[in-house]
N, C-alpha and C positions, 0 to 999 in steps of 0.2 A: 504494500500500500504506500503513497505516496500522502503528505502533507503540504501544506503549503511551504514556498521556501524559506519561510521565518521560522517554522516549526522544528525545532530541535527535538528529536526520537529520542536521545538516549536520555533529555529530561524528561522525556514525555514518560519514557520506559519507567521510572524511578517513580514518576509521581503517580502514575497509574498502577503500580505493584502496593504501592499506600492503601489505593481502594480492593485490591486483590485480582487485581487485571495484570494478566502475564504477558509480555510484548518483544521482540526482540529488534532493538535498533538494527538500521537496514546499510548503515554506515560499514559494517565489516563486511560485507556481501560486495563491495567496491576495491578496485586495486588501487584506487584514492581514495582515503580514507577520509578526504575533505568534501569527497563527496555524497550524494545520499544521504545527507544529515535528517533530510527529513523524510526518508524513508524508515518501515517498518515493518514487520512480517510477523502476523496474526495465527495464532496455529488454535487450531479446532479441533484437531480430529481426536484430542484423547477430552474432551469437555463435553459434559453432557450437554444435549441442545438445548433444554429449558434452561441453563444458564446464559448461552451465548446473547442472546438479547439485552439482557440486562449487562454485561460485561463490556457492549457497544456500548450503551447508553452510559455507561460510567467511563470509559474510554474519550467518549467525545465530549464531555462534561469537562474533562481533564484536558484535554488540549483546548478546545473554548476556552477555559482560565489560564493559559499557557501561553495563549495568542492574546490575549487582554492583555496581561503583564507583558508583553513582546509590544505590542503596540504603546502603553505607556510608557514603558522606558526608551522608546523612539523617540515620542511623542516631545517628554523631558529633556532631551537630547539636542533636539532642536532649539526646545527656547532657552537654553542657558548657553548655548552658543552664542 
C-alpha cells in the first residue's frame, strides 16, 4: 500500500502497533532505503476476518492524526520563517 508522500510508514508502523495494528514499513522492500517511506505492507492472511475491519478503521484513524501533525508542523514552519 502506498500513502501519501508526507506519510512516514515506519511512524505510522509504531503508532498503529499502540492500537494493536500490525504493519510492516515498505521502506526495506527498496534498494533505496530513502525510498518508499510511505509505503507499507498489510498482511491478513493469518487474522481473523471479523477483525480486519476494524484494524483498517484504526489504521486510518492513525495516519489521519499523522498527517494532521505532518501538516502542522509544515504549517509552523512557514510562518517562523
Amino acid at each position: 500500500m502506498s500513502g501519501p508522500p508526507e506519510l512516514d510508514a515506519t511512524v505510522l508502523a509504531q503508532e498503529a502497533l499502540k492500537q494493536g495494528v500490525l504493519i510492516e514499513p515498505g521502506n526495506v522492500f527498496f534498494a533505496d532505503a530513502n525510498q518508499g517511506k510511505n509505503y507499507f505492507r498489510l498482511g491478513f492472511s493469518s487474522i481473523h476476518a471479523d477483525k480486519i475491519p476494524k484494524g483498517i478503521e484504526l489504521l486510518s484513524e492513525t495516519a489521519d492524526k499523522l498527517l494532521r501533525r505532518s501538516t502542522k508542523s509544515r504549517d509552523c514552519s512557514y510562518t517562523s520563517a
